[in-house]
C-alpha positions in Angstrom: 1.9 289.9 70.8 0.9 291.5 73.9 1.8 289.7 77.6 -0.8 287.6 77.5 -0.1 286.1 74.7 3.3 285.8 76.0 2.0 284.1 79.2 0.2 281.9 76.7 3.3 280.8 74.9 5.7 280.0 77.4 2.5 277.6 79.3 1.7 275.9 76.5 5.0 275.4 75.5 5.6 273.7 79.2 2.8 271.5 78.6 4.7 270.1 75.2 5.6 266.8 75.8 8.9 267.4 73.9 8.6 264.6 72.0 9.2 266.4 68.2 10.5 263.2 67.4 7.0 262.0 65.7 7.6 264.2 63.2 11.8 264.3 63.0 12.5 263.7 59.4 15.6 262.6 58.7 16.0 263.8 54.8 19.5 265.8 55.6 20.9 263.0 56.4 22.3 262.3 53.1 22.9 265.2 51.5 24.3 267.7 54.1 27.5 266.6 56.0 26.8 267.2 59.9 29.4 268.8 61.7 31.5 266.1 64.3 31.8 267.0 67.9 29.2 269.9 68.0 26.3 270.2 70.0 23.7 268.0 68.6 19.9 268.9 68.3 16.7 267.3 69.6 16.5 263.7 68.3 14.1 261.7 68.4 13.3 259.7 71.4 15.1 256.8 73.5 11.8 255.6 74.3 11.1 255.0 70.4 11.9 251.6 69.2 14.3 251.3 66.0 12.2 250.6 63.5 9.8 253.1 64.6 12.7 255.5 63.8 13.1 254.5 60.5 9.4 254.6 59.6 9.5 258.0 60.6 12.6 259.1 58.6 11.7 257.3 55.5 8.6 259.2 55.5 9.9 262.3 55.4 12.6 261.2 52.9 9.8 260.4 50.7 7.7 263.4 51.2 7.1 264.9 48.1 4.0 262.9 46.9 3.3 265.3 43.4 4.6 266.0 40.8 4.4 269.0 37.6 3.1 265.7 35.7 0.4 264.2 38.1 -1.1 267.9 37.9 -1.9 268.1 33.9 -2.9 264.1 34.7 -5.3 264.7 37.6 -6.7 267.9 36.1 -9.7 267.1 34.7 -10.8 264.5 37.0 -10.2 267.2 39.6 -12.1 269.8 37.3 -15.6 267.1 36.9 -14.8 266.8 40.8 -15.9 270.1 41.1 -18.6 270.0 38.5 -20.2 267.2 40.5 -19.7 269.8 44.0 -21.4 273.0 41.7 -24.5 270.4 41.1 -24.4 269.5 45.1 -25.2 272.7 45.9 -28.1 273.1 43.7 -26.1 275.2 41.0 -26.0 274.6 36.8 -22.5 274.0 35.7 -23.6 274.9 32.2 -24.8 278.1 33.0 -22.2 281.1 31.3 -21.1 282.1 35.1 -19.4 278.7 35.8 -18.7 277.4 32.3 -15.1 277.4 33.5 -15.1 277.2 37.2 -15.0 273.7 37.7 -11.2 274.1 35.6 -10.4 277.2 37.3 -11.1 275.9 40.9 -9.2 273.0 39.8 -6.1 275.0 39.0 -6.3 277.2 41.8 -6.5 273.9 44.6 -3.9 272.9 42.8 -1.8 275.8 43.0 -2.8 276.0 46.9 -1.3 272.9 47.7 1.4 273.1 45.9 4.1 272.4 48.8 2.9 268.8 48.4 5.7 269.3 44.8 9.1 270.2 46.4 11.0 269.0 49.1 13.5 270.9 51.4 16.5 269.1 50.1 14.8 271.3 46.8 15.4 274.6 48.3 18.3 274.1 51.1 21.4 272.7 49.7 23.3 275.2 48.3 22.0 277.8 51.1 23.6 276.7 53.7 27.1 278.4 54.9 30.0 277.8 57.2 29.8 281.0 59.4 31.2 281.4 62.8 28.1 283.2 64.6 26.4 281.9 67.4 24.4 284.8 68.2 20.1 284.8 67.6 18.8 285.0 64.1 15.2 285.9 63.7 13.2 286.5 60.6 9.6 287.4 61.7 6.5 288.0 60.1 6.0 285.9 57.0 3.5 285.8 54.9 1.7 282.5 55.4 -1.4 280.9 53.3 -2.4 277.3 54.2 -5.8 274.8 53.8 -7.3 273.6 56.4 -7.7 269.9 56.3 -10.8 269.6 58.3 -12.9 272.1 56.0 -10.9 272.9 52.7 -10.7 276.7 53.4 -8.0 279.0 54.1 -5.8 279.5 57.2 -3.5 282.8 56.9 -1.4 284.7 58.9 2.5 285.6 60.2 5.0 283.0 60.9 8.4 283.9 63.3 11.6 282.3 62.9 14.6 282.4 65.2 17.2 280.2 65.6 20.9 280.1 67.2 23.4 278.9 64.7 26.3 276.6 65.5 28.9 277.4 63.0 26.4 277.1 60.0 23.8 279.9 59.1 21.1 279.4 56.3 20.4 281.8 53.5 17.4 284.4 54.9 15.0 283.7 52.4 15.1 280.2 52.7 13.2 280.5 56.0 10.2 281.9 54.1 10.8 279.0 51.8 10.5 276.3 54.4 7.0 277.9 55.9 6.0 278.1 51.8 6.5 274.3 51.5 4.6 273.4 54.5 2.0 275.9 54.8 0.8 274.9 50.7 -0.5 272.0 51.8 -3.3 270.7 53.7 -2.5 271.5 57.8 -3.4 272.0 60.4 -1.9 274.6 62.6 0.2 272.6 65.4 1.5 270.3 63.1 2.3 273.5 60.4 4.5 274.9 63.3 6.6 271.8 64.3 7.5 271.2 61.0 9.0 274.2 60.4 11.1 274.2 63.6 12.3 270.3 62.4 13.2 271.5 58.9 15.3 273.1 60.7 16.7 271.6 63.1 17.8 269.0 60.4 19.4 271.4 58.2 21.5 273.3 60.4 21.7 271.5 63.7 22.1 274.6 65.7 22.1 275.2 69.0 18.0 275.6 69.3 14.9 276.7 67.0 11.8 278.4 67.7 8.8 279.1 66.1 5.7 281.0 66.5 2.4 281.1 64.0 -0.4 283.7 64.8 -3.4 282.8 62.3 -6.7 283.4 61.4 -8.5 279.9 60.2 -11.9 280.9 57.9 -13.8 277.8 59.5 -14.2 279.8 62.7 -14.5 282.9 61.1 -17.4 282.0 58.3 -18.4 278.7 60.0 -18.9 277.5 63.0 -18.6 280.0 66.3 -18.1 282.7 63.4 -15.6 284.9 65.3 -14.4 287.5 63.1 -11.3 288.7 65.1 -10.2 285.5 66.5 -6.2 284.2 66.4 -4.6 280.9 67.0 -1.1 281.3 68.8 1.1 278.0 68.2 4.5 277.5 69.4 7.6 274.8 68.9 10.0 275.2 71.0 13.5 272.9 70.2 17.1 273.1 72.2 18.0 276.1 74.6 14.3 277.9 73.1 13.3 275.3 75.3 15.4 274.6 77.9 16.6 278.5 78.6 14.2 280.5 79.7 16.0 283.6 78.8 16.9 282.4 75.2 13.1 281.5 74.9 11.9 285.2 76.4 14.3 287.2 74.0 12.8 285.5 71.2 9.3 286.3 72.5 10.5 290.1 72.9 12.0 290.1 69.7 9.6 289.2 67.4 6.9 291.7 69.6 9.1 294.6 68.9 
């Protein structure tokens, strides 16, 4: 990221409201003990009422919404789902080209979305270590493949991770595994990138999180304005990323080095 992209981070990221709590989730709070006496992480809200809270948490305790069976169920009403799209657009579904498509596109959406199948308690409890470093730990530029919710086509691009641990680290890879939960499903950008940081946040409770997305989205690239080299730049900032601006610009350096 060049300076002005910098510039671009650290204004928007003053215009956040702060209030990640509409999307806190909650779904640590039974199966990873949290550490007494340590500095807490960004909750959600005073101004929230109670049962607005639990709303919120049960949602995200609940959030896996598919499962291995509802695929091989949904299949082939999926598959004539497409058929009837292929005859839309004018086409023959019987013709030898697209015989199979309808099944194949099926599959593949299927496959796309599949973050919509685990949930982080999946991936995250037996990664996550007792470890007396409190210095920055970035992982930057991972893979990312999403769907756009507005349009149904892809959104790709490089997610950054950083984070400063308070007594408890997370395995490396399981970073990448956070953004594949989220990103295979249907997004949208902002939301994609808050996520993330409050996965995080809930697992670990460190000291602060941050998270930047650079993507391309297809429905401005083959729609629309059609620009062919255009980027989205999204940032969630949580803890001293926030609140330090020197913890938030060594983040910024680091993962444009």
């Amino acid at each position: 990221m060049d300076n002005s992209t910098h510039s671009q981070l650290l204004s928007s990221d003053k215009k956040d409201s702060g209030d990640g709590g509409s999307v806190l989730n909650g779904h640590f709070s039974a199966a990873v003990k949290r550490p007494l006496g340590r500095t807490s992480a960004p909750q959600i809200p005073d101004s929230e009422s109670p049962s607005d809270r639990s709303t919120v948490m049960e949602s995200w305790r609940d959030e896996r919404t598919r499962s291995v069976e509802d695929n091989e169920m949904s299949l082939p009403s999926l598959a004539a789902a497409y058929g009837t799209i292929l005859r839309g657009l004018g086409e023959d579904p019987q013709r030898q080209g697209l015989l199979k498509t309808p099944w194949r596109a099926a599959t593949a959406m299927q496959f796309f979305t599949k973050g919509y199948q685990e949930t982080i308690i999946d991936v995250l409890n037996d990664a996550i270590f007792d470890e007396d470093h409190d210095e920055m730990v970035i992982v930057k530029d991972i893979d990312m493949f999403s769907m756009c919710e507005h349009h149904l086509v892809p959104i790709f691009g490089r997610v950054h991770i950083g984070y400063l641990p308070n007594k408890r680290v997370l395995g490396l890879s399981k970073l990448a595994r956070i953004v594949e939960i989220y990103s295979r499903r249907l997004q949208v950008q902002e939301r994609l990138t808050k996520q993330i940081a409050v996965a995080i946040t809930e697992a670990l409770q460190p000291t602060g999180v941050g998270v930047v997305i650079e993507a391309t989205h297809m429905c401005m690239v083959m729609r629309g304005v059609q620009k062919m080299n255009s980027k989205t730049v999204t940032s969630t900032m949580l803890g001293v990323f926030r609140e330090d601006p020197k913890t938030r610009d060594e983040f910024l350096t680091l993962i444009r080095s």
